[in-house]
C-alpha positions in Angstrom: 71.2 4.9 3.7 70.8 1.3 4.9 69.1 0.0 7.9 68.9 -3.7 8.8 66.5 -4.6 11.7 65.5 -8.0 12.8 62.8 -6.8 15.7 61.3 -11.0 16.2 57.6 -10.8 16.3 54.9 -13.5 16.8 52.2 -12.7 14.5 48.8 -14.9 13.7 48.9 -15.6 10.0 45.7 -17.2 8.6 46.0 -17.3 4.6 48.0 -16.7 1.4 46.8 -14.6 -1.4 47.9 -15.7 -4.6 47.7 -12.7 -7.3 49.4 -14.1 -10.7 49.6 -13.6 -14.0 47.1 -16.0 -16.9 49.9 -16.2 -19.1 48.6 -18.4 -21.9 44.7 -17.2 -21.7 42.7 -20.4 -21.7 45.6 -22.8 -22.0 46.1 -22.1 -18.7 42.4 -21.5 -17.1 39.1 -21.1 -18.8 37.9 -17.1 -19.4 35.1 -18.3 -16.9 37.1 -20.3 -14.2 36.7 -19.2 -10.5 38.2 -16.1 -9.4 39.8 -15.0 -13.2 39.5 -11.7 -13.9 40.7 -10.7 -17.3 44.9 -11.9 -17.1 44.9 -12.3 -13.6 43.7 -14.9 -11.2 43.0 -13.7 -7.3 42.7 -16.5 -5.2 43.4 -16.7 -1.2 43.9 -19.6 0.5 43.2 -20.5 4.3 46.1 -22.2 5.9 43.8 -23.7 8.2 41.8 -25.8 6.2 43.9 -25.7 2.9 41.0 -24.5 1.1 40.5 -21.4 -1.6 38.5 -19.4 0.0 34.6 -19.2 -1.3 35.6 -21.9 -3.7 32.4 -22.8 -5.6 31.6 -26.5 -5.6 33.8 -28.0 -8.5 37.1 -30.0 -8.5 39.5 -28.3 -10.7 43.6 -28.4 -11.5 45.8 -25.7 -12.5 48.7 -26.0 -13.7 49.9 -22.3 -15.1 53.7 -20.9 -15.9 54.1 -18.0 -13.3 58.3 -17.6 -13.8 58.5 -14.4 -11.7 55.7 -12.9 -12.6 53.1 -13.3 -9.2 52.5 -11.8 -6.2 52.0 -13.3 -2.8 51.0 -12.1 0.3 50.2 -13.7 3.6 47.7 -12.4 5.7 46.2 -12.0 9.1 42.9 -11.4 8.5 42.2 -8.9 6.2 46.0 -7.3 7.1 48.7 -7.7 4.7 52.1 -9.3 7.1 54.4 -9.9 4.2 54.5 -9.9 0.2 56.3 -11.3 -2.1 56.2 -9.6 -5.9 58.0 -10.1 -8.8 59.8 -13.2 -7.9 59.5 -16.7 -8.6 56.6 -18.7 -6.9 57.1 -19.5 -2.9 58.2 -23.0 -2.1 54.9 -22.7 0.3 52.8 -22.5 -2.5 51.9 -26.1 -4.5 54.4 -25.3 -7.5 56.6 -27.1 -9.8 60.2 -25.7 -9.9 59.6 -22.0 -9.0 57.7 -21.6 -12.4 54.7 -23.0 -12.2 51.9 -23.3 -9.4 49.9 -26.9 -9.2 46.6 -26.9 -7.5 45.1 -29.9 -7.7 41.9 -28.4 -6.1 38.9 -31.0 -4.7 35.1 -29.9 -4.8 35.4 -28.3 -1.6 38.3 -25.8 -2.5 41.0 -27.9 -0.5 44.5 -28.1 -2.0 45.0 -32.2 -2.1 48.0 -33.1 -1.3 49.1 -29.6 0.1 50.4 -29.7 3.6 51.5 -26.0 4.9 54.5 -25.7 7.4 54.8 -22.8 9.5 58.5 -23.3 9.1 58.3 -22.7 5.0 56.1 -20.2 5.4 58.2 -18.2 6.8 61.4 -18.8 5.3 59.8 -17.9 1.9 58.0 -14.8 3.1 60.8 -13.9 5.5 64.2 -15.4 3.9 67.2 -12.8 4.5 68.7 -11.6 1.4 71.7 -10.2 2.8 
């Protein structure tokens, strides 16, 4: 049985959570770079203030092949709105084609150069496929 609903709902979203795949071990990050755990690397970011959340103090860049292999979620506080999995990265999230995520990320955990839009947020966590 199918069901479409589109029920319009203003919701207060605060942060994305990045889940993905290290693909290439430490061509992509270092065994000991911030929030890696084993093959994956867990990082949430505040919309806000563009920052990874309890970043330690260090600039940093990734730069890491995803292809559809991540999964994304955007929050409201410790709530889980939307997800993405299995699919190629968000065009919210700093990324290079679909494939790759690039975070160039400054001491403070901000995301240079990134500049969320409520608007692309949404399409990418709410597009309608049909």
């Amino acid at each position: 049985m199918h069901i479409k609903m589109r029920i319009p709902t203003d919701i207060d979203v605060d942060a994305i959570r990045c889940v993905v795949p290290v693909r290439y071990d430490d061509q992509d990050i270092p065994n000991d770079f911030p929030f890696r755990k084993g093959d994956i690397w867990d990082v949430t970011i505040d919309i806000a203030t563009r920052k990874i959340r309890n970043w330690p103090k260090r600039a940093a860049q990734v730069h890491m092949k995803i292809c559809d292999d991540g999964s994304y979620y955007l929050m409201s506080g410790d709530k889980v709105v939307a997800s993405i999995n299995g699919d190629y990265v968000p065009g919210c999230i700093p990324q290079k084609y679909g494939d790759y995520i690039v975070f160039n990320i400054l001491e403070d955990g901000t995301l240079n150069g990134w500049t969320p839009d409520a608007g692309e947020i949404k399409e990418s966590f709410f597009r309608d496929n049909g």
